[in-house]
ROPADO-612758 format. One record per atom (N, C-alpha, C): atom name; x negated, y, z negated. Coordinates in nm, 4 decimals, padded with zeros to 6 digits. Layout:
BEGIN
CA,X,Y,Z
...
//
This chain:
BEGIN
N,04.1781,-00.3570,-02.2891
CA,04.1751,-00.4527,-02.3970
C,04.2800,-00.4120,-02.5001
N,04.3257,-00.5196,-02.5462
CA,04.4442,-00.4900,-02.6425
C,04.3758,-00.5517,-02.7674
N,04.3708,-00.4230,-02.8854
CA,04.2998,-00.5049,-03.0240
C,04.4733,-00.4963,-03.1225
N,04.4778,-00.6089,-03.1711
CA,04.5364,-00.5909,-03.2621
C,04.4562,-00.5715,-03.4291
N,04.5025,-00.5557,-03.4866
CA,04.3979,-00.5039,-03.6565
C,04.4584,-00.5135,-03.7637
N,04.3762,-00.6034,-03.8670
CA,04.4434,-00.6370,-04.0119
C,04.4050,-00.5279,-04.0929
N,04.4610,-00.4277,-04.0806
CA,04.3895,-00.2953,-04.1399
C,04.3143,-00.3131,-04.2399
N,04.3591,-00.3413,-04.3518
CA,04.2962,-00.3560,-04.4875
C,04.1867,-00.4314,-04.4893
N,04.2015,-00.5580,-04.4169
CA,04.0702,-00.6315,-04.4008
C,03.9656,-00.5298,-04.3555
N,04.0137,-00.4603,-04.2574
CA,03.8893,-00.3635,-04.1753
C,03.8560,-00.2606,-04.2483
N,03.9586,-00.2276,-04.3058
CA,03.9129,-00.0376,-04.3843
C,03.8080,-00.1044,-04.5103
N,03.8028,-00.2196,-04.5517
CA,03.6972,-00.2325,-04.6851
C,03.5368,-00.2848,-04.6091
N,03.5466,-00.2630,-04.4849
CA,03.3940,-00.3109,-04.3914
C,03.3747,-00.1352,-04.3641
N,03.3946,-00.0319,-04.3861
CA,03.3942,00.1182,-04.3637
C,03.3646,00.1375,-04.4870
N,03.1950,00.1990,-04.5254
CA,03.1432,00.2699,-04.6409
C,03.2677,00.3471,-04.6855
N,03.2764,00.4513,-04.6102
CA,03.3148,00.5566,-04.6662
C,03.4862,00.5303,-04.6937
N,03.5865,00.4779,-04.6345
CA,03.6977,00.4174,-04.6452
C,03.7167,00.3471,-04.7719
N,03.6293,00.2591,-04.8124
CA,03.5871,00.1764,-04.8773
C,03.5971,00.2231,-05.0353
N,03.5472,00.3323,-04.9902
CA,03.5490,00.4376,-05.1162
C,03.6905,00.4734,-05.1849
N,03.7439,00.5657,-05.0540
CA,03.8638,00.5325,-05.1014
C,03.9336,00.4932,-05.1341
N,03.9411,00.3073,-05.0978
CA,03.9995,00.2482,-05.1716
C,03.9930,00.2346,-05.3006
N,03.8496,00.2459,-05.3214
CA,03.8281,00.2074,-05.4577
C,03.8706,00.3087,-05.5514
N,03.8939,00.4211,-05.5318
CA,03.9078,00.5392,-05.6169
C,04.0940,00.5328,-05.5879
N,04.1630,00.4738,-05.5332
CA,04.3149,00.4879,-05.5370
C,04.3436,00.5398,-05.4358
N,04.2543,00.5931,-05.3623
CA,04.3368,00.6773,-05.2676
C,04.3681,00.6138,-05.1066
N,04.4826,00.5568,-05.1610
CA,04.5117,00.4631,-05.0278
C,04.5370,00.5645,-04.8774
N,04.6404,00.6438,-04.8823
CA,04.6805,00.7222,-04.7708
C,04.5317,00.8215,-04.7115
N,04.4498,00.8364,-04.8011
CA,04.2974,00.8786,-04.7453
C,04.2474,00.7984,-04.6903
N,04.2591,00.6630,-04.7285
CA,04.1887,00.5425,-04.6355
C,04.2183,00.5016,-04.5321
N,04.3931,00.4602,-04.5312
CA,04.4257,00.4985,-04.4455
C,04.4370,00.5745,-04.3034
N,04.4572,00.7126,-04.2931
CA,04.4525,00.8225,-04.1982
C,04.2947,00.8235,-04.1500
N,04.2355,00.7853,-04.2841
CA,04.0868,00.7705,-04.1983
C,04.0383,00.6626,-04.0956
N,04.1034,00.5563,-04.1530
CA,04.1264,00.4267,-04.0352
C,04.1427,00.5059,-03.9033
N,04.3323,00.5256,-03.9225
CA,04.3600,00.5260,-03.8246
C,04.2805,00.6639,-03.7077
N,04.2353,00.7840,-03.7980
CA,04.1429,00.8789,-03.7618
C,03.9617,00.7769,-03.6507
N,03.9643,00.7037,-03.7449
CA,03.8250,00.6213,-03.6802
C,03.8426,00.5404,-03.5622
N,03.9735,00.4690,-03.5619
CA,04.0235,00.3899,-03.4106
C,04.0750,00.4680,-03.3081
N,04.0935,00.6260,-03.3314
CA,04.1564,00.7233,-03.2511
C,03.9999,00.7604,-03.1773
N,03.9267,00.7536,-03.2331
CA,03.7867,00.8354,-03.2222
C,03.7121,00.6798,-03.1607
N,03.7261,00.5696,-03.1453
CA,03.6821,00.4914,-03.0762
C,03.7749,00.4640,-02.9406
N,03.9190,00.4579,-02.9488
CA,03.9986,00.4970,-02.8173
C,03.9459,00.5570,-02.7548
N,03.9057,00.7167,-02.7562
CA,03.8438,00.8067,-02.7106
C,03.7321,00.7980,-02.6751
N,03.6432,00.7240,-02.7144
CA,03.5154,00.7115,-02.7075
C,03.4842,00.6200,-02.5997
N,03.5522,00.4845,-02.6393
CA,03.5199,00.3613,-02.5445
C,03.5738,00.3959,-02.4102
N,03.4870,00.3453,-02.3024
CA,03.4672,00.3792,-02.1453
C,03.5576,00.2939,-02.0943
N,03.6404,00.2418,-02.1685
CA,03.7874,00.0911,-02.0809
C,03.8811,00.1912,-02.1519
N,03.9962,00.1291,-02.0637
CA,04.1283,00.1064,-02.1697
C,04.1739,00.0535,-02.3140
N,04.1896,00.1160,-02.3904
CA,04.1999,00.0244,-02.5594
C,04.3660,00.0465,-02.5718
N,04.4230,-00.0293,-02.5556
CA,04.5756,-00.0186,-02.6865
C,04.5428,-00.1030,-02.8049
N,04.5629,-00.0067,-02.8955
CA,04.5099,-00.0148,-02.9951
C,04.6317,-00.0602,-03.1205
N,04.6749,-00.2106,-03.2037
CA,04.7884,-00.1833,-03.2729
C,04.6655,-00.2210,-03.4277
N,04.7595,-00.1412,-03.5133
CA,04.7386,-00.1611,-03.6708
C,04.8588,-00.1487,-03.7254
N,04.8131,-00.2861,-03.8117
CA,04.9186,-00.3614,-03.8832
C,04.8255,-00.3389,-04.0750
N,04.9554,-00.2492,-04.1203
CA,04.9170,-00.2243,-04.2801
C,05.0003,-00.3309,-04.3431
N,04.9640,-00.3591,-04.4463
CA,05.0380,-00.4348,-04.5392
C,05.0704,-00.3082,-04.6191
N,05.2360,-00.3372,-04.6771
CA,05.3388,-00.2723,-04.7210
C,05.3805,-00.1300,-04.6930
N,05.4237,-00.0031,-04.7357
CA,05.4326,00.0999,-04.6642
C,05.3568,00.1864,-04.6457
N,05.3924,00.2669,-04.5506
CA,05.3253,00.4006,-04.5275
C,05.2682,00.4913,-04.6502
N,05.3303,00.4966,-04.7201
CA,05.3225,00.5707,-04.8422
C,05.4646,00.5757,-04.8936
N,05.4554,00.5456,-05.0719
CA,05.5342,00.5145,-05.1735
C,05.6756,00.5820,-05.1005
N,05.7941,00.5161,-05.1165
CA,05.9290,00.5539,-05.0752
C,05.9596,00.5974,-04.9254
N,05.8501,00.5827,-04.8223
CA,05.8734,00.5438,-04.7430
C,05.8837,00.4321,-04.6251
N,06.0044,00.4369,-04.5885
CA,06.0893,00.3447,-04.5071
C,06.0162,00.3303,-04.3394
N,05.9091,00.3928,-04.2962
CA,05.8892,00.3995,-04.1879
C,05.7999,00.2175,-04.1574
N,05.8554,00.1879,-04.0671
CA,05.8063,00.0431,-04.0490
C,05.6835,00.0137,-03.8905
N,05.7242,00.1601,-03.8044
CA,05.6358,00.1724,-03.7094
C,05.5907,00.2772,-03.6757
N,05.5129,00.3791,-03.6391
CA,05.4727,00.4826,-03.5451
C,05.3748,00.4970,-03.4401
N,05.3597,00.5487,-03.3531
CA,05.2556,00.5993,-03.3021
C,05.2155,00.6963,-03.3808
N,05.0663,00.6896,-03.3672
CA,05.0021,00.8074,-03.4013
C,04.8067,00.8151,-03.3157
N,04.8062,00.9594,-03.2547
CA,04.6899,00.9972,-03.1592
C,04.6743,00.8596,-03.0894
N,04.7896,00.7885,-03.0143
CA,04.7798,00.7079,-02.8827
C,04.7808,00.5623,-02.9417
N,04.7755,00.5386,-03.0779
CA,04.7676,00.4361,-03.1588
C,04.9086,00.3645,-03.1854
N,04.9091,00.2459,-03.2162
CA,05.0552,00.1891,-03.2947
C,05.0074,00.1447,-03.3968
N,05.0788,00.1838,-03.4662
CA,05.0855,00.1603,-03.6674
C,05.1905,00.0688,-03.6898
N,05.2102,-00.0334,-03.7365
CA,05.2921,-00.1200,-03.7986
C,05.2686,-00.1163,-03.9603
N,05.3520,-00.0770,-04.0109
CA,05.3687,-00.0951,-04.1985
C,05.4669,-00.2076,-04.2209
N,05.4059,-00.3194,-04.2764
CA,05.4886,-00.4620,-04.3088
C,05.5873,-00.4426,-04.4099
N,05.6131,-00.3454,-04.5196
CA,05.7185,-00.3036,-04.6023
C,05.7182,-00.4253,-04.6961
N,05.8066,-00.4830,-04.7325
CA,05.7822,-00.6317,-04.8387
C,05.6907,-00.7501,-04.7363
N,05.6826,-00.7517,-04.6118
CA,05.6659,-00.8678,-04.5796
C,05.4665,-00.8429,-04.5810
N,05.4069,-00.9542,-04.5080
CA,05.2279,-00.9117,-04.5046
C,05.2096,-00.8430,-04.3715
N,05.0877,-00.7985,-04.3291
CA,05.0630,-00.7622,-04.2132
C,05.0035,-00.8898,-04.1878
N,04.9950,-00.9576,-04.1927
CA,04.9403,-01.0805,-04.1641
C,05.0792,-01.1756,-04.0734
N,05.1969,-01.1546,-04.1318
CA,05.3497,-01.2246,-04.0833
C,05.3650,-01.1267,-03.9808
N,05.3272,-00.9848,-03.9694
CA,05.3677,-00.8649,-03.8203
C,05.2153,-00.9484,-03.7736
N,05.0837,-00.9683,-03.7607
CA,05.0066,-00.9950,-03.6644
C,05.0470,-01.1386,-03.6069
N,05.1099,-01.2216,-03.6568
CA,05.1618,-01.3288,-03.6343
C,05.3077,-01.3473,-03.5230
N,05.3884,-01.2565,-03.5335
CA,05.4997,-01.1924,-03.4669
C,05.4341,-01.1173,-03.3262
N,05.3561,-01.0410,-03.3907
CA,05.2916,-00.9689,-03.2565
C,05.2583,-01.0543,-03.1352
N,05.1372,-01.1671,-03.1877
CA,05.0806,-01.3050,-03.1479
C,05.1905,-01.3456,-03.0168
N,05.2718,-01.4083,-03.1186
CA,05.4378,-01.4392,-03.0605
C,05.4964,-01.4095,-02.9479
N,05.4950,-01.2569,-02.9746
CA,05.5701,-01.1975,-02.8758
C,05.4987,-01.1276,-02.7476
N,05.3618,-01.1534,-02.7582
CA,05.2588,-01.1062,-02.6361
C,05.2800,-01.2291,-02.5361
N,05.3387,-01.1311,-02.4266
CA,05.3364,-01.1719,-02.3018
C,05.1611,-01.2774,-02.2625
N,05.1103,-01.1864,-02.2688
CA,04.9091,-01.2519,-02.2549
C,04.8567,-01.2281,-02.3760
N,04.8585,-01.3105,-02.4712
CA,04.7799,-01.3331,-02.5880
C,04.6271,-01.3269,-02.5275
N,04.5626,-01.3949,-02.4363
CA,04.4300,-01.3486,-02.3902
C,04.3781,-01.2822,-02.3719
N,04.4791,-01.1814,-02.3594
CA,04.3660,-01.0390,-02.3189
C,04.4103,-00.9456,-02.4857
N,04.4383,-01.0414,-02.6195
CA,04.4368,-00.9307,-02.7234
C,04.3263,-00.9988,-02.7867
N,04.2155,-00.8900,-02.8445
CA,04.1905,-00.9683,-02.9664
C,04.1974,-00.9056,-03.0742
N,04.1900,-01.0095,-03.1410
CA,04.3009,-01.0411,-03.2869
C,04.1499,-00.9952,-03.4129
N,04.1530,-00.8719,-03.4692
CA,04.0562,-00.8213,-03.5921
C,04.1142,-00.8744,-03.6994
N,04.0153,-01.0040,-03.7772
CA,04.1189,-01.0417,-03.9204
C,03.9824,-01.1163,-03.9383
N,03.9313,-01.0657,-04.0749
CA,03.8523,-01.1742,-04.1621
C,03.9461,-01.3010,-04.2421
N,04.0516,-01.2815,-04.2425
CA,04.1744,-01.4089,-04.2923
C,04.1537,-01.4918,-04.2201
N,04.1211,-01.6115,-04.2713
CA,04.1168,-01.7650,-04.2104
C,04.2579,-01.7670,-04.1197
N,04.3601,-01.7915,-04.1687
CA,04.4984,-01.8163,-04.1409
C,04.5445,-01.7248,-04.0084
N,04.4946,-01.5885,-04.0386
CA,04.5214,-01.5247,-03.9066
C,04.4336,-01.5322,-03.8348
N,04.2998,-01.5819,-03.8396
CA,04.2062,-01.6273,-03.7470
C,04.2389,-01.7390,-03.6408
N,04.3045,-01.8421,-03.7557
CA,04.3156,-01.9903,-03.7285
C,04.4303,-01.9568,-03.6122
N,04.5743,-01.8956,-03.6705
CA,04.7187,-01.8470,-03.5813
C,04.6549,-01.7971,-03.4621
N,04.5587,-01.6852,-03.4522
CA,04.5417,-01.6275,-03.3156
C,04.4651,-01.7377,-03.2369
N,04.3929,-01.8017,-03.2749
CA,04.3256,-01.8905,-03.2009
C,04.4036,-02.0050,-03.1194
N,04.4964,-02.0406,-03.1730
CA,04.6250,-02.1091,-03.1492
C,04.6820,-02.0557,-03.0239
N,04.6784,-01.9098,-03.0321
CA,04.7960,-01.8581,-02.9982
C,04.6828,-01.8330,-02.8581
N,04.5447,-01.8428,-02.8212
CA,04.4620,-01.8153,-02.7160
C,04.4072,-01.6625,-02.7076
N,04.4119,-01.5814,-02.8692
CA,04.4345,-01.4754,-02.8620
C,04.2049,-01.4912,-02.9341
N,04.1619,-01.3750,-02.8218
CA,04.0243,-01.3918,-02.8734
C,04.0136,-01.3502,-03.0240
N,03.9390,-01.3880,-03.1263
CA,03.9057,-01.3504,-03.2600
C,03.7987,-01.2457,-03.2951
N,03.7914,-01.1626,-03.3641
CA,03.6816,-01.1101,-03.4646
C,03.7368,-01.0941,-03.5836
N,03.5974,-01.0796,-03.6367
CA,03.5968,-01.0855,-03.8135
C,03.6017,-00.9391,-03.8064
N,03.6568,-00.8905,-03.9354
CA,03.6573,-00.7458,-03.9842
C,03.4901,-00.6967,-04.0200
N,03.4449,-00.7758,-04.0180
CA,03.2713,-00.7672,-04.0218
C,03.2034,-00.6909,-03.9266
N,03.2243,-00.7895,-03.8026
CA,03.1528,-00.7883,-03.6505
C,03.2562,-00.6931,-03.5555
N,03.3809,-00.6340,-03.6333
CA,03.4423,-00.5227,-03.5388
C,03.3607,-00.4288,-03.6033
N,03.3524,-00.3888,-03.7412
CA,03.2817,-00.2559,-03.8180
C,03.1783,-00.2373,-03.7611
N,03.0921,-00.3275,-03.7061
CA,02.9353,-00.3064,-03.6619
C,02.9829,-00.2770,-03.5166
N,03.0820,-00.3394,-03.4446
CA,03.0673,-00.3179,-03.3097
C,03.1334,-00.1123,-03.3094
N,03.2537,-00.1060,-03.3773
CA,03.2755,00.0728,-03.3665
C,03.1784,00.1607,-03.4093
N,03.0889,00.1054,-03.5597
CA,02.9783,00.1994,-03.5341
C,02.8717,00.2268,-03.4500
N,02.8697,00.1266,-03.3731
CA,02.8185,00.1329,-03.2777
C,02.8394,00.1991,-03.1620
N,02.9525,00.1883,-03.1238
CA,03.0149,00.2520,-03.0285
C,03.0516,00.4054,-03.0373
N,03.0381,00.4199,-03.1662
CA,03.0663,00.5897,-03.2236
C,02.9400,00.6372,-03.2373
N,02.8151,00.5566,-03.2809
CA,02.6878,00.5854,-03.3128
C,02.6429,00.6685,-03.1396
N,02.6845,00.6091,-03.0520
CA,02.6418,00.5846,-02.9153
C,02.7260,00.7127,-02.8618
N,02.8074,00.7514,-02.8866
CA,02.9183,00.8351,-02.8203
C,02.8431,00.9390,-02.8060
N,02.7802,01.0107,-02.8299
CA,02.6890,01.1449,-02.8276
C,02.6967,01.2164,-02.7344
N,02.6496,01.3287,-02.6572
CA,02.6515,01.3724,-02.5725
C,02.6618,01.2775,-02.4837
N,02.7591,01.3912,-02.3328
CA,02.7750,01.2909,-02.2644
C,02.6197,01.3766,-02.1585
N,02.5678,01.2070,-02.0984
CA,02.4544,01.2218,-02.0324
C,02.4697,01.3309,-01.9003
N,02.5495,01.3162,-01.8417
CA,02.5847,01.3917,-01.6936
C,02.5574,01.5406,-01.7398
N,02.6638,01.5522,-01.8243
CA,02.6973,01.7341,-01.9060
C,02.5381,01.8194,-01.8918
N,02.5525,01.9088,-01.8172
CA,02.4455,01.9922,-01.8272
C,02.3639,02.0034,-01.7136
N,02.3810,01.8820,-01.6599
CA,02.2776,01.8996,-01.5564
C,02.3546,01.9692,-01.4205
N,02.2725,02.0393,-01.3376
CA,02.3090,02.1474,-01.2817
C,02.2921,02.0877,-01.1067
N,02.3604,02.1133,-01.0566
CA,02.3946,02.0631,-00.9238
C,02.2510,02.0803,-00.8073
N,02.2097,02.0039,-00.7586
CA,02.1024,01.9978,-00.6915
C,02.1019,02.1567,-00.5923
N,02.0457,02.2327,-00.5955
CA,02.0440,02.3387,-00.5404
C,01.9687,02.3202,-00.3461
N,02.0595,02.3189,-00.2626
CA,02.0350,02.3346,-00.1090
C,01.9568,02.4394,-00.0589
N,01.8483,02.4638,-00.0357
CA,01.7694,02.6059,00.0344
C,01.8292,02.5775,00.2172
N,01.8198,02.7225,00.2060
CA,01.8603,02.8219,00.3422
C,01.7728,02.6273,00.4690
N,01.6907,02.6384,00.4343
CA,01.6053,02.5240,00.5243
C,01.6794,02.4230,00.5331
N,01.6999,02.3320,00.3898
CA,01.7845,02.2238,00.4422
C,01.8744,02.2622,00.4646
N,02.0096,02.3141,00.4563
CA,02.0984,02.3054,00.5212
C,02.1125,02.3497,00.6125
N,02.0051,02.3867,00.7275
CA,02.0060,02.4519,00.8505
C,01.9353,02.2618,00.9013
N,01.8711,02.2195,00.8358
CA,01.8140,02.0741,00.8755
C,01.9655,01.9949,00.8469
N,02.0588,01.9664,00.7733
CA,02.1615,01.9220,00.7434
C,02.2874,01.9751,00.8676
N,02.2834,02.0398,00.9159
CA,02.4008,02.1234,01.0120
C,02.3471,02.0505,01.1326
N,02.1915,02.0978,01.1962
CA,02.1436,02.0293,01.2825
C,02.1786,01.9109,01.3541
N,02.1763,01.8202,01.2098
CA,02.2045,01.6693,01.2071
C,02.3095,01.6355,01.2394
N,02.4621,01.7125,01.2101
CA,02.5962,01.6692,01.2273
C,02.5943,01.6902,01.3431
N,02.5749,01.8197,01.4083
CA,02.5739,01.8863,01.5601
C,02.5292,01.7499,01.6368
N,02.4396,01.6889,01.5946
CA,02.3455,01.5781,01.6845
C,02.4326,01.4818,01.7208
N,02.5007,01.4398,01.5909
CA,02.5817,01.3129,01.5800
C,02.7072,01.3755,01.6136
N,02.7838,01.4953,01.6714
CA,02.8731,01.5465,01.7686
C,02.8731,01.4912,01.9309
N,02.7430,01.4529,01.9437
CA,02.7218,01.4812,02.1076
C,02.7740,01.3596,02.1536
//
């Protein structure tokens, strides 16, 4: 699955992100985003390419307009919106169907829908990753210890192949 993401829309549906914003500290909110979609990549049992699209830069005086970061793509819109890069993105996807498009924005709701690209609200993605992170926990298999064979069966198991030799 290919998500594309209106960051900002999404980082203010995250308590703790949320926070950050509110206190100024954008590049904390930030890294924590992108820290929380790295940790659902990882988590979720499919394939995720994962893009986030920030409105304006990376941080003050810088020029960086794309990166990867932990398997992720970051888009920083610089003067333009992340809303005009999710729109471009839209555009330029080979299969708009298989992305869907994270934006509580009408307009980029309305564009991806257009474009055949599936929708969520920045609402109903927040509930679906905590969920999916809530869930991540131990993994079930881990620990359990390999069925142990006695001297008996596998003298009953050898038997059997020998049989089906003849």
């Amino acid at each position: 699955m290919v998500l594309a993401i209106d960051a900002f829309n999404a980082i203010y549906k995250f308590d703790d992100l949320e926070d950050h914003m509110h206190r100024g500290q954008l590049e904390l909110a930030m890294t924590g985003f992108i820290r929380k979609m790295a940790a659902l990549k990882k988590t979720w049992k499919k394939p995720l390419d994962i893009h986030i699209f920030f409105d304006g830069k990376k941080k003050q005086g810088d020029d960086t307009d794309r990166e990867n970061v932990a398997g992720l793509k970051c888009y920083y819109s610089q003067d333009l919106s992340a809303d005009h890069l999710i729109k471009q993105f839209l555009i330029a996807c080979t299969s708009p169907g298989e992305v869907r498009t994270v934006s509580s924005d009408k307009q980029v709701q309305h564009f991806a829908k257009k474009s055949r690209s599936q929708v969520q609200s920045s609402e109903d993605f927040a509930k679906w990753v905590k969920e999916v992170l809530s869930n991540a926990g131990p993994d079930p298999e881990a620990g359990k210890e390999d069925p142990k064979m006695t001297p008996r069966d596998m003298a009953y198991w050898m038997d059997m192949f020998k049989k089906g030799d003849k």
